[in-house]
N, C-alpha and C positions, 0 to 999 in steps of 0.2 A: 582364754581361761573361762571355763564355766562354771556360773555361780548359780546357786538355788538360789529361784524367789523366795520371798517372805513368806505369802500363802503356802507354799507347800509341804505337807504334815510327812510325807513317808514317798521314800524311793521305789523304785521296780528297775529293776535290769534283765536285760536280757542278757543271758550266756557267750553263745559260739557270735564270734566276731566280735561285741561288745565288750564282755568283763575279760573272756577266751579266746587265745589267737587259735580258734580249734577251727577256724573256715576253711583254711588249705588243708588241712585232714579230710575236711565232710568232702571239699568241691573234688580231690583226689580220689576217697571212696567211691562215688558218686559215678567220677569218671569209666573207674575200672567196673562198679557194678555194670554199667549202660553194654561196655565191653563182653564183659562173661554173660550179658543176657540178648546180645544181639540189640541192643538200642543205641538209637544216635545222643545218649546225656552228654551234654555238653558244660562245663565250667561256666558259661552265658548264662544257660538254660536257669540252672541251680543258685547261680548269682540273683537273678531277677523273681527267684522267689524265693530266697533266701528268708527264714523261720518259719517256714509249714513244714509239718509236722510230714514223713517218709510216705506213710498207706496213703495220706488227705495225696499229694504231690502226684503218686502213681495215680491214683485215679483222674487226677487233674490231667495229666500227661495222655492217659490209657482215652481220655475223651477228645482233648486237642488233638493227638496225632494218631487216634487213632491203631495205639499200641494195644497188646494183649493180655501186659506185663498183670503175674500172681503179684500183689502189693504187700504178702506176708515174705514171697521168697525173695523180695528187691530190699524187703525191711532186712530179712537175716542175711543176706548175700554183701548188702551194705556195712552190715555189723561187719562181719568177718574180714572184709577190708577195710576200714576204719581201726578195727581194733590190730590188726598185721601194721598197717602205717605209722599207729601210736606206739607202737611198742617197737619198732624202727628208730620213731624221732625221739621218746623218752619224754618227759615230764610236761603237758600244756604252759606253756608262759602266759601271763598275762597281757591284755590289750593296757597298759602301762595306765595312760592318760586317764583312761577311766576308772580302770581298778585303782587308783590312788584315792578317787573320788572316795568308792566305797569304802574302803581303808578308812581315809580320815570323817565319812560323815558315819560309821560305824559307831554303836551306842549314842549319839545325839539324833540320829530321825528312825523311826523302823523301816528296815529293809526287807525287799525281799527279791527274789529269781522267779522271771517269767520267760521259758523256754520251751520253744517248739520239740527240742531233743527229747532224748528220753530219759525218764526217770535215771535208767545207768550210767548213760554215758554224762548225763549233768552231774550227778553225785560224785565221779570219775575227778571229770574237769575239777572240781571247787578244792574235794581234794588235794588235789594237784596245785593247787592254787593257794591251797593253806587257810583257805577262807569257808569251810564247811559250815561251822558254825555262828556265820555273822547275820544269821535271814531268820527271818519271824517264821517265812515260809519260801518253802522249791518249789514252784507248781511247774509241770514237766506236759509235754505234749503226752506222754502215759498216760496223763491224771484229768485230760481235759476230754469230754464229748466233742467239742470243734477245736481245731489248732489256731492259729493267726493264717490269715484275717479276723476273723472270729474276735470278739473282743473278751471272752471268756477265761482265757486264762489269764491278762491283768485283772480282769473282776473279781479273780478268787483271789489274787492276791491282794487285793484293795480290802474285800471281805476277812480277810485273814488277819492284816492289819488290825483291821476294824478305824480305817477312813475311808471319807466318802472317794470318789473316784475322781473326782476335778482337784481335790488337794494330792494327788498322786502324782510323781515327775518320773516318766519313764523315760529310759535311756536303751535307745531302739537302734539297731545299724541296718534292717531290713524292710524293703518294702511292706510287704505282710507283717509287722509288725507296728510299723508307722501308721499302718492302716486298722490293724487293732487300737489301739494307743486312741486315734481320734474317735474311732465308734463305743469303744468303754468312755468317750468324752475327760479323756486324760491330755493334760500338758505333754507332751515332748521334747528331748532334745536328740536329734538324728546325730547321729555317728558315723559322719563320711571319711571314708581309707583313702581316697586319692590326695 
């Protein structure tokens, strides 16, 4: 069971995989994008950086291996298979354990959504979720200059709040987010699937 410390004034969550079982959608799009663009993406690959943001990843990737990949046609090549799969599987369910959290600490701490996705498809997911209106603030890999690592998008949302960033308990499932989380110098709790 997870329990909030005392110190802590205000939530952050992150989206896909955390509050959204929306992972096997991205790592499938992901898969089939790598496919129609001639690249070896692998479910590994996309696991192990799971919350950076689509263009930051292609360049990430286009330097590591030395790929060619356009990072705007891999962004909408990805849309368009992400959004065929969604609409295949029907409605995002919830990551249960946690979305309960937010459910029950919903109006006693302010919350808010910090996600590498994008402004759309987060909007989409909460939606879906029933939970649109429960965050002080969305900040979306759309709305940030650096994605995670980067510790800027919990910062807006700490800013948003308007708490300091050590009283903030983020609830992260991604390396690149765990790794935000500590350099905004925020408390964590990691969200392991196995």
């Amino acid at each position: 069971m997870i329990v909030i410390p005392d110190h802590i004034e205000a939530l952050i969550f992150d989206l896909d995989g955390t509050l959204a079982d929306t992972m096997p959608l991205h790592l499938a799009s992901w898969v089939e994008t790598g496919k129609a663009l001639n690249a070896d993406i692998t479910e590994a690959l996309i696991t192990q950086h799971a919350g950076m943001p689509t263009i930051q990843l292609v360049e990430k990737f286009n330097q590591e291996f030395q790929w060619n990949l356009n990072p705007q046609e891999v962004r909408k090549t990805k849309q368009h298979f992400y959004d065929r799969l969604k609409k295949e599987q029907g409605k995002i369910q919830p990551v249960e354990r946690i979305f309960s959290i937010a459910k029950d600490m919903r109006g006693q701490l302010p919350m808010s959504i910090g996600t590498g996705s994008s402004r759309h498809n987060a909007l989409k997911s909460l939606e879906d979720l029933g939970a649109s209106d429960w965050w002080v603030t969305i900040v979306t890999g759309s709305d940030a200059t650096k994605g995670k690592p980067s510790p800027e998008i919990f910062l807006q949302c700490a800013s948003a709040m308007q708490v300091a960033p050590e009283k903030c308990l983020v609830f992260e499932d991604g390396k690149a987010g765990i790794e935000a989380a500590k350099a905004a110098n925020m408390p964590y709790i990691y969200i392991n699937h196995s």
